[in-house]
N, C-alpha and C positions, 0 to 999 in steps of 0.2 A: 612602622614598616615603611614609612612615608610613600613615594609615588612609584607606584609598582604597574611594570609593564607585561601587559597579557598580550599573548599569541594565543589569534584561531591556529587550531588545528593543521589546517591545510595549508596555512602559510608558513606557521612556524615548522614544522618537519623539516622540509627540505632548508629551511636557513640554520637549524640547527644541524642537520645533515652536515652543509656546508661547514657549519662549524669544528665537527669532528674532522673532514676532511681537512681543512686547511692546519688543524693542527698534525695530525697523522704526517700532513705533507713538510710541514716544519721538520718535525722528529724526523723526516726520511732523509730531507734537505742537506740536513745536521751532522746525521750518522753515515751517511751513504757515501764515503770519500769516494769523491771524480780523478779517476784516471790519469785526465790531463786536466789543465785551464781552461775553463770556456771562457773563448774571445772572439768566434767567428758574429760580425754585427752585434757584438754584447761590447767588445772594446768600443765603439763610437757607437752612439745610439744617437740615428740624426732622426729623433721623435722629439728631443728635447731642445734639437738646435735651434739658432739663430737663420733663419733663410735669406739666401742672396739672388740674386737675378738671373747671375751668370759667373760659370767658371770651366765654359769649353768653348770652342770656337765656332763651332758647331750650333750651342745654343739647343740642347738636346737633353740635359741633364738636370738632376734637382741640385740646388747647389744651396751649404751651412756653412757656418761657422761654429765652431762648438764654445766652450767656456774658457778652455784652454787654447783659443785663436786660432785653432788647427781649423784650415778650409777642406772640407767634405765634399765630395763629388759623386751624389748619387744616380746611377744608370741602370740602378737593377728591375728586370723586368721590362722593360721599351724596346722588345727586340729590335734589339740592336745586331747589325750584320758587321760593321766595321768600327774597330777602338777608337771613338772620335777624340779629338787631339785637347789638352786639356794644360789652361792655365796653369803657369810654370809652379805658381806656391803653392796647387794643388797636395794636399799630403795624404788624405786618405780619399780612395777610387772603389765603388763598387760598381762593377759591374755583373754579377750573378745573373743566371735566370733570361740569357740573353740569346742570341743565334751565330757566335762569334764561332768561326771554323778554324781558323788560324789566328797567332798569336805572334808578332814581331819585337813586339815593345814601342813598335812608332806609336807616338802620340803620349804616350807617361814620359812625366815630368822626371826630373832626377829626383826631388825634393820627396817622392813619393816612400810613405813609410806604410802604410796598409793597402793591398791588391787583391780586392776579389772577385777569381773569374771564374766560379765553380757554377755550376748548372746551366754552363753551354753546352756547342758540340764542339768545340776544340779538339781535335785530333792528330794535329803536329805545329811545330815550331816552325818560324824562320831566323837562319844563321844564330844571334846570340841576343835572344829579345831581352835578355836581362843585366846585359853587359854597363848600363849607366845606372843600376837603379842600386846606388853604393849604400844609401839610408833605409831600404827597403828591410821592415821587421816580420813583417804578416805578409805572408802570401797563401791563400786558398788557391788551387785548381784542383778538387777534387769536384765528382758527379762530371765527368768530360768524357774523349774515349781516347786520350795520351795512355795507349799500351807501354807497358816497361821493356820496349825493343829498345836497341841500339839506332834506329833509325829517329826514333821518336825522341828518347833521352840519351843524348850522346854524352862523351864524355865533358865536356863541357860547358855543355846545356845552363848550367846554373853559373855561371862567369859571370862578377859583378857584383853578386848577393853575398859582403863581407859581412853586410847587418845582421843578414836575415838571423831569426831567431824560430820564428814558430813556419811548419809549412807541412800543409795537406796536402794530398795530391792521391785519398782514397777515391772509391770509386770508377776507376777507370779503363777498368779491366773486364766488366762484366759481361761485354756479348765474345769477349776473344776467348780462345782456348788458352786454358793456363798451360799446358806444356812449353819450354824452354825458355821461360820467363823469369827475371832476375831483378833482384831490387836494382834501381838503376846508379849504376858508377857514379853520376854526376853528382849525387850526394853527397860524397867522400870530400867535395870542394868545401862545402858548407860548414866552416872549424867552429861557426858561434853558434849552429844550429843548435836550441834549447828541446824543442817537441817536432815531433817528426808524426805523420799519420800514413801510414802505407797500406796496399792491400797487402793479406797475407799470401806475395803465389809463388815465394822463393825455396824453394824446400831444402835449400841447401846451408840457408842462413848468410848472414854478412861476412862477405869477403874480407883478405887481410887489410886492403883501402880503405877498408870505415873505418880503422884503430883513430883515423883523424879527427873523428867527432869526440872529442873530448868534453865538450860542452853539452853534449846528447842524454837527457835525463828524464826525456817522457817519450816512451814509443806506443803507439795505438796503432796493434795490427787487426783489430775484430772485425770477425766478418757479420758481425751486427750492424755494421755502420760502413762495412762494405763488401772487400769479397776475400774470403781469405781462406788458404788451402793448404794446411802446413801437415799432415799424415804424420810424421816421424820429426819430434826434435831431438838434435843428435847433441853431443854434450858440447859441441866447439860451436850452435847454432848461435849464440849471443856474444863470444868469446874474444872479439871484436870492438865490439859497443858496450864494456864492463862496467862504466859510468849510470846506466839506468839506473832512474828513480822510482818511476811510475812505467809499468809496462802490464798491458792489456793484447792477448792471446784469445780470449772467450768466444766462441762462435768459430772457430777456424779447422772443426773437423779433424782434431789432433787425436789419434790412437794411442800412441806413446811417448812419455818424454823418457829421458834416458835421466842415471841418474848423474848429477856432474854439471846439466840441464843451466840450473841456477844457482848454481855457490860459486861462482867466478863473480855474480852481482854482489857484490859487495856493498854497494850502498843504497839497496835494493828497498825501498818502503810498502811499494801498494803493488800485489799481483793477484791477476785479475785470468783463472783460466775458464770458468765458468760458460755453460749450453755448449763444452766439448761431452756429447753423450755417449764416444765411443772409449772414453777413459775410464768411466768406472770408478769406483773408492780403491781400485786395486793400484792407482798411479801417486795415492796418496803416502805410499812410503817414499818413493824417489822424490817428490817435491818435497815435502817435511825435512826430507835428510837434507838436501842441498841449503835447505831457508834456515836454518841454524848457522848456517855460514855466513848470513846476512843482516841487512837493518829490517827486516821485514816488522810491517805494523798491522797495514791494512791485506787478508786475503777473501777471496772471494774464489770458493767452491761451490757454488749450486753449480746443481741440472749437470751432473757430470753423470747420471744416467737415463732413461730414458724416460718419458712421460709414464708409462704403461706396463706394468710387470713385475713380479712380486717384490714383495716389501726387502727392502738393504738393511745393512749393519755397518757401522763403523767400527774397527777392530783396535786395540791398543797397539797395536803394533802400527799401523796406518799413519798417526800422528804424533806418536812418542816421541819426535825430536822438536816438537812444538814448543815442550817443557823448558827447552835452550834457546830459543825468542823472546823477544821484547813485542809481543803481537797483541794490539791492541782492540782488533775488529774482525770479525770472523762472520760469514754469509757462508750457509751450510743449507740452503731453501732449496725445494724444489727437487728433491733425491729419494724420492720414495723410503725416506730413513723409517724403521718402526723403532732402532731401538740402539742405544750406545752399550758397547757393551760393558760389564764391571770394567771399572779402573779405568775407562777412557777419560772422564774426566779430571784425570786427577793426572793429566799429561798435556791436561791446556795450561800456558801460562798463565802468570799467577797474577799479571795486572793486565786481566784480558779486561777491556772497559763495555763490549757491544758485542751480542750474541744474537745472530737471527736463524733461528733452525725451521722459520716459515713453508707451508705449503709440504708438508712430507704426513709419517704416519706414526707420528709420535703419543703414545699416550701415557699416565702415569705411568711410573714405574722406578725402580731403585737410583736411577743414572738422576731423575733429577734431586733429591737427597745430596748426590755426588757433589752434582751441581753446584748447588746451596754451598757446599762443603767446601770445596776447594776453590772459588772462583773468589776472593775477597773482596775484588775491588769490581766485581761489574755491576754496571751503571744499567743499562739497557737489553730487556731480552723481548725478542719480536718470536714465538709459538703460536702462531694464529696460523687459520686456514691447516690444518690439519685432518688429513682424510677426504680432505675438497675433491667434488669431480672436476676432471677436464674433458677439453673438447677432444668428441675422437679424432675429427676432420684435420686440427695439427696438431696434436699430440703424438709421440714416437714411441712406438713399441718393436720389440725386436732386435732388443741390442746385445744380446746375449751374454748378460752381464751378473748373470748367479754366481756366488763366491762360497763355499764351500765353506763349514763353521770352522771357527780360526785354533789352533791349537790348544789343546788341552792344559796347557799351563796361564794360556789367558783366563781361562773360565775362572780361576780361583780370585782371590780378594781375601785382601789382609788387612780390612778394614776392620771399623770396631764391631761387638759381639751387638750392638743394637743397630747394627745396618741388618747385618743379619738374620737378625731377627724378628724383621718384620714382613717375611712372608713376602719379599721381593714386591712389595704393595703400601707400603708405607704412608700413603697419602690421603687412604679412603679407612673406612671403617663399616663395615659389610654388619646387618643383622638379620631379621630374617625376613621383613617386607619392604625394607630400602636401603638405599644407598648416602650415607651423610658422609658428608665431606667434616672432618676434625678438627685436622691436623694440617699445618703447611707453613710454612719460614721460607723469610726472603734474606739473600746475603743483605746484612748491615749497608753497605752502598748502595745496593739497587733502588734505583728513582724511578723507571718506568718498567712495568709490564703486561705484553700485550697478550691475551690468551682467547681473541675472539675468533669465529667460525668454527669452532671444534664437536660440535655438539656433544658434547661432555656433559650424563644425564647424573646429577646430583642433587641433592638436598645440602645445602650450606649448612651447617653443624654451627656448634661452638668452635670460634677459632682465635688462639691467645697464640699471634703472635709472637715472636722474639725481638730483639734490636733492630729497628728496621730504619730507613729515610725515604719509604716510598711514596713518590706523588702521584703518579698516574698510574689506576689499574683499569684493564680493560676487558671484561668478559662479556662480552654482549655475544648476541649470535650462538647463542649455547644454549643446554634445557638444562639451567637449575632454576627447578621448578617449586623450590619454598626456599626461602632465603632465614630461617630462624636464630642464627645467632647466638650471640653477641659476636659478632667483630671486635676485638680490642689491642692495644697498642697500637692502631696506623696513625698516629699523631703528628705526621706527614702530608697525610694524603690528603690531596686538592680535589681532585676529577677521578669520578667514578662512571665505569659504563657498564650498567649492566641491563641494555635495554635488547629487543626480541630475544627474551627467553622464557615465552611462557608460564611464567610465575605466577601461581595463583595466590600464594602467602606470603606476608610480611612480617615478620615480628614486629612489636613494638620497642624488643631489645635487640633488635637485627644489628645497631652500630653504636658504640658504648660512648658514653658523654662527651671523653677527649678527642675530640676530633677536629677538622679544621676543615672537611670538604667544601669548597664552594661551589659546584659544579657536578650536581645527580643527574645522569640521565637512565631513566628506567620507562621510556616509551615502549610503545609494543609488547607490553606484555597480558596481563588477565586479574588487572589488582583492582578494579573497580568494588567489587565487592567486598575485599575486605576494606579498604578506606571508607567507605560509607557507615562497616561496622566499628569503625574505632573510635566509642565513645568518649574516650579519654584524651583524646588527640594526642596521643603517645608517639601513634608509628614517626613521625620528625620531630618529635621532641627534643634529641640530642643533635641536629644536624641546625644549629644556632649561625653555624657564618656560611648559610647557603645563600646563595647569589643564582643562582640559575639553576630550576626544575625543570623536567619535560616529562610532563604525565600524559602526553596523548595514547590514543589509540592504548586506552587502558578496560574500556569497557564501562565508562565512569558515566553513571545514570544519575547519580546524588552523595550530597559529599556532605558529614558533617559540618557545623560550624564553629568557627576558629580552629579549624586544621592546623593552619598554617601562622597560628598564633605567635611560635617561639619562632618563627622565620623575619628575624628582625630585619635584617642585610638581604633578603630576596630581593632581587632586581626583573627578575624574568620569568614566568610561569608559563607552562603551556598547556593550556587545559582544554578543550573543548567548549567550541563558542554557543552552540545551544543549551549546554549544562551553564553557562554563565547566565547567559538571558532568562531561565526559568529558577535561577537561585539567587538574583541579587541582592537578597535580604540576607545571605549569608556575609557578606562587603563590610568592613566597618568603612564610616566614609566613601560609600560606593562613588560618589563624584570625582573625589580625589583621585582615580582611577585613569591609566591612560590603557589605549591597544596600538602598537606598535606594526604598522605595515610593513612586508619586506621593502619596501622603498626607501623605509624609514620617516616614514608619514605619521605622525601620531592623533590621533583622535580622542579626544576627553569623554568620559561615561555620562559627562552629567547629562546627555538626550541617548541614552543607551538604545533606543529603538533606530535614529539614525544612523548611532555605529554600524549595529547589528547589521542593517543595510548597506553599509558603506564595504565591511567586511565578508559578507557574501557577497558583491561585487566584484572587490579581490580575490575573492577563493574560487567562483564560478569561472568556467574557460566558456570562452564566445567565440575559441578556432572553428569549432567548426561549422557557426553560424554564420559567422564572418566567411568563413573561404565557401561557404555554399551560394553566399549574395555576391560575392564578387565575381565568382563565377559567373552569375547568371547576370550581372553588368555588363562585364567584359565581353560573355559572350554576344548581347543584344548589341556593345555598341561594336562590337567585330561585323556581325552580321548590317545593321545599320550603314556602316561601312562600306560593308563591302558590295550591299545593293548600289549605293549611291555611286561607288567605281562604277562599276558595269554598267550602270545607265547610262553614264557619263563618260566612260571609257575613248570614245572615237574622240570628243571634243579635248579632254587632258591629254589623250595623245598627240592631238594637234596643238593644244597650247603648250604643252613640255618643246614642241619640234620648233616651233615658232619663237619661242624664246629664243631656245638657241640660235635659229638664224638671225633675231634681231642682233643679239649679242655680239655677232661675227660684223657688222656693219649694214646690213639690210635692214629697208623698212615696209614698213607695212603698204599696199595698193589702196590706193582710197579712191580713185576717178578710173572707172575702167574706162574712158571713153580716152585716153590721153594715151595713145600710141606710142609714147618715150619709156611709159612704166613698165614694158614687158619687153624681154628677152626672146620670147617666142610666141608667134601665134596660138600654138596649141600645146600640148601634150596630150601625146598618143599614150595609152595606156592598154595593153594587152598583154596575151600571153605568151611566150616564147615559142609555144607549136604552132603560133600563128604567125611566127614571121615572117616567111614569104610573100602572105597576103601583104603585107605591111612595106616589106619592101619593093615589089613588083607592080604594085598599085596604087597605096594610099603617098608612098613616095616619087612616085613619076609622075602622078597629079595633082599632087598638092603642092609641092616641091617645084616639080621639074615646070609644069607647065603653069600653077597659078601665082609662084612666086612667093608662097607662105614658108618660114620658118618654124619648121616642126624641132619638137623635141624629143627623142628616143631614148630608155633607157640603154640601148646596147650602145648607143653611137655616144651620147652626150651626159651620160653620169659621169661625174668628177672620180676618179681615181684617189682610194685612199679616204676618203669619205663613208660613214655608215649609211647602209642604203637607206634607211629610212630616212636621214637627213637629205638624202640623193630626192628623192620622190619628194620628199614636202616644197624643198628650193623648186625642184622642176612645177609644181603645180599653182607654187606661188608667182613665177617667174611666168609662167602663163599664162594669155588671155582667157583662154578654155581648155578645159580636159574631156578629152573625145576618148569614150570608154569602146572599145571594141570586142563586144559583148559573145562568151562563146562558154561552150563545157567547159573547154579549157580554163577559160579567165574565171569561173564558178569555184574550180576547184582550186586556183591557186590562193597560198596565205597570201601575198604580196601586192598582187591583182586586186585582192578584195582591200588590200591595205589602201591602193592606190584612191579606189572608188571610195572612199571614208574618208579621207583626207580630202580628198578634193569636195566633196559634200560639209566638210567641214569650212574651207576654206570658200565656197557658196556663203553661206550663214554666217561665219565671224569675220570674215576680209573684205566681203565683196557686195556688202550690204545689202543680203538677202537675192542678190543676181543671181540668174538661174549663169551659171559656167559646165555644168556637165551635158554632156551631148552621148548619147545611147547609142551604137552603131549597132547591131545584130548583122552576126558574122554568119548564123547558121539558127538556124529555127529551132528554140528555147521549149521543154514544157512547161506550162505557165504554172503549174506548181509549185518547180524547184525555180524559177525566176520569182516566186512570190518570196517563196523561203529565202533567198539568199539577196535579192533588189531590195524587195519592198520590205520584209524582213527586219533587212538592215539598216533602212530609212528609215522605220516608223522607231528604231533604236536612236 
């Protein structure tokens, strides 16, 4: 078996999770044709570049070089308010995600081939910002609020842009009223324009002026990706722009297309009208008819009804002109489908390769027989999530979209006498206390199929296959709940999923010898029990070129020994780490053994009690022992803190003030005895209700008659200065500060600022000198002068 890696439990799930997913995501990757090119920040990825110093003048940007010596100018995100002006060889500019409001073009180079300025506020142009920028290929302005006025896109708005190739400009429309809104003219300039992304708010379609886009072969009007409102398309709405390649319509709230719609696209590959829920399956005979007249490969019909409401049919009449396509991809998810009706399938073309009828209310029944039947060459069918709930909160109901059953000459079939014959149920085999699954064939091509969340309650039967090449089957998420067998002929198949579906039985002949799975997953289900009974170690017997197990969460208490004897090529087991600790005598070589951390840490058996420890370390979470002590850190040293402010408060406010004045050119007083060092004998310090007192008295005797230089705040604060810089200069600038002490000066913040500062400037400046002098204006209660003097003193 040589050196075989175990997963606890709780680590391996979700990595084996991960594993499903990341292939799921592949197979989506794969099958799921995009619309258009993704190139927004995907064509230069300056994650990988070479970084430079500088490539604006400004000195404001991140600036690469990539591999292919193209210099990169990155600004996205620095709100930025104006396009800083940038080195001439500059070629590719991002600026996204920034506060630009207007867009001139000053400052891009000519040299410039990619421009993105989508996720400002940009809302109009000046004169012709695009008039130099003759190499320019990419330009994004979509996510802005450049409305499709005349004011905004004038008609030659786009002058210069002979390159341009690709150009967005969704997005833009969303807080304006769509009434009298028009794709904008200046378009019709653009003859090398390749992909175009607009919102959908023109309801009238492209004017005779676009015939000039000759080059135009990707259009993205969805209102998924922005805002788009097209009610009625009329049969002249594309008739213009005949050239489309790829064209995406899905989300744009269309009720009808007309028929005529699309058979002028002629070279038409991928259409995309999909989450229109006011269309219905009744719109599918006008598009069918017109796609016959095209290159059509890729179509995409989900959610063309509404989340909520009874179950739909597709009619033969619907898609009968499918049968005259070369259509290679079909997305039919999401339609509340129960059921195709006879003979639909047998009017899909005939090298259809990718079927996903995901997320509706399909269950067996004659059509898939059909299926089987007539599709020869499909490769991939996605059936999963069938009968799934949705959320009510946005899920749509109410689209009034019941279709009445289709005429009485569809209902017949002139197929053979054993379609017929099977009780329109073909698939199952009824007795009288269960339900065993039989019978079942896959078309000769088909590699992958997906048939998980359906809860489809079966007993797996005997099932002999026909001609098959299928790799990956995927039932998980179901209740078949004894799996007895045999399986025979998958002599294909890699990866199997048949994990949460409560199964309590196994056969030992569940999967017949020729097989080549490498890849079982059967977690989550109720097999503990019988694997502990399988004396014979039979149940994997025939499952020789397995490479990766996942038995968790099986209920597995005690397991034979040499189970997994004929698992020569196992690479990865996932079993439960206390059922290992309490069976290690079951291990040939238990030393030989490693455990595999999600980190990818491996730890050898041969001190298995350390493991053990080292693996409930990884599997135990310490969030929320962790986030309750750091709490209670943060909080004491918040508190710690913020005592030590507040004690200290009057002095860091005088040492923050005092900075700053040294900083300006002042210095500190160190000899008060030295009459050169002060500006003024005193600083008067009081309150404004008491200026009269101040000017009628303490001014014509202090002043007038003794020839002292007082300081006032009314008369002598600096202008333009913050007052508290005002008050600290005047106290330092002071030989003494004479408080003139009242209700008033009690009450005031400023007054009390004054008397702190200068108490301050006693003790740190004036080497412990007493500088404050008390004046009592008016007879104090000695309680509230304790409160707010002494108080404040002993602070």
């Amino acid at each position: 078996m040589g050196l075989l890696k175990l997963f606890c439990e709780v680590i391996l799930f979700p990595v084996l999770f991960n594993i499903q997913t990341v292939h799921n995501q592949v197979i989506n990757k794969k099958e799921r044709i995009l619309i258009y090119p993704t190139t927004n920040n995907e064509l230069y990825n300056v994650k990988s570049l070479t970084h430079l110093a500088n490539c604006t003048d400004e000195d404001v940007c991140r600036c690469y070089i990539s591999s292919d010596n193209t210099l990169v100018a990155d600004c996205s995100y620095l709100n930025i308010e104006l396009v800083p002006r940038f080195h001439r060889n500059v070629t590719v500019i991002h600026l996204q995600g920034n506060k630009l409001r207007t867009f001139s073009g000053e400052g891009i180079p000519e040299t410039v081939t990619y421009l993105d300025l989508s996720g400002n506020r940009v809302n109009s142009f000046i004169g012709f910002p695009f008039k130099d920028m003759k190499q320019l290929e990419y330009l994004y302005l979509n996510n802005n609020a450049l409305q499709y006025t005349k004011e905004v896109f004038h008609d030659n708005i786009f002058h210069g842009l002979t390159s341009l190739k690709h150009l967005n400009i969704k997005q833009n429309n969303i807080k304006f009223a769509l009434r009298n809104l028009h794709f904008p003219v200046g378009l019709s300039k653009l003859e090398n324009l390749e992909t175009l992304l607009l919102d959908g708010v023109d309801m009238t379609g492209f004017e005779e002026s676009f015939e000039s886009l000759t080059s135009l072969n990707t259009l993205d009007l969805s209102g998924k990706t922005g805002v788009c409102h097209l009610g009625i398309l009329r049969s002249n709405f594309f008739q213009n722009i005949s050239n489309l390649v790829n064209l995406d319509i899905s989300g744009c709230t269309i009720h009808k297309i007309e028929v005529g719609t699309f058979r002028i696209l002629k070279s038409l590959h991928t259409l995309n009208i999909s989450s229109n829920e006011c269309l219905t399956f009744r719109v599918l005979g006008n598009v069918t008819h017109d796609l016959q007249y095209t290159s059509i490969r890729v179509l995409d019909i989900s959610r063309l009804h509404c989340t909520f409401g009874p179950s739909t049919v597709i009619h033969r009449h619907d898609i009968e002109h499918l049968l005259n396509t070369n259509l290679t991809h079909l997305y039919v998810e999401s339609n509340r489908m129960a059921m195709l009706n006879t003979g639909v399938a047998r009017t899909l073309p005939r090298n259809l390769k990718f079927l996903s009828v995901a997320d509706n209310k399909l269950s067996f029944g004659l059509y898939y027989v059909e299926l089987i039947s007539e599709l020869p060459n499909i490769e991939i069918v996605r059936a999963d999530h069938q009968g799934s709930p949705h959320n009510l909160e946005t899920g749509s109901s109410d689209c009034n979209d019941w279709r009445a059953p289709p005429p009485s000459s569809e209902l017949s079939f002139s197929g053979s006498s054993e379609l017929l014959d099977c009780n329109r149920n073909p698939l199952r085999k009824l007795d009288h206390n269960s339900k065993i699954l039989t019978k079942f064939s896959f078309p000769v091509s088909l590699r992958e199929f997906y048939y998980s969340h359906n809860a489809m309650d079966f007993e797996i039967g005997s099932l002999v296959f026909g001609e098959n090449n299928l790799e990956i089957l995927d039932l998980s998420n179901n209740l078949f709940h004894s799996w007895r067998g045999p399986l025979t002929n998958l002599r294909q198949l890699k990866y199997i999923d048949l994990s949460h579906n409560y199964c309590t039985y196994m056969s030992e002949y569940f999967f017949s010898v020729d097989n080549i799975v490498k890849t079982l997953l059967i977690q989550n289900n109720l097999l503990g029990l019988v694997l502990n009974k399988d004396d014979n170690r039979n149940i994997f017997k025939n499952f020789t070129n397995l490479e990766l197990l996942d038995l968790s969460t099986n209920h597995i208490y005690a397991l034979p020994t040499l189970l997994f004897k004929h698992q020569y090529k196992l690479q990865t087991l996932n079993l439960v780490k206390k059922w290992i600790s309490k069976n290690r005598a079951f291990f040939v070589n238990f030393d030989a053994y490693e455990c595999l951390f999600s980190n990818g840490t491996q730890v050898p058996f041969s001190n298995f009690d350390d493991t053990l420890i080292e693996i409930t370390k990884s599997c135990d979470s310490y969030i929320g022992i962790i986030a309750v002590f750091a709490s209670v850190i943060l909080l004491s040293i918040s508190l710690t803190i913020s005592g030590i402010v507040y004690r200290y408060r009057w002095k860091l406010r005088y040492l923050f003030y005092m900075a700053k004045t040294r900083y300006r050119g002042y210095t500190p007083v160190t000899n008060a005895e030295d009459d050169d060092d002060f500006i003024y004998d005193a600083f008067i310090s009081y309150s404004s209700d008491d200026c009269k007192f101040v000017k009628n008295d303490i001014l014509s005797n202090l002043e007038d008659k003794q020839g002292l230089q007082l300081c006032l705040h009314q008369r002598d604060f600096s202008p333009g200065v913050e007052i508290a810089e005002n008050i600290t200069n005047a106290i330092h600038q002071s030989r003494k500060t004479v408080v003139l002490l009242s209700r008033n000066y009690l009450d005031s913040h400023w007054c009390m600022f004054e008397f702190n500062m200068a108490r301050m400037e006693s003790i740190y400046s004036r080497g412990a000198s007493s500088i404050l002098l008390l004046v009592f204006y008016e007879e104090i209660p000695s309680q509230r002068l304790t409160s707010y003097v002494i108080g404040s003193d002993r602070k």
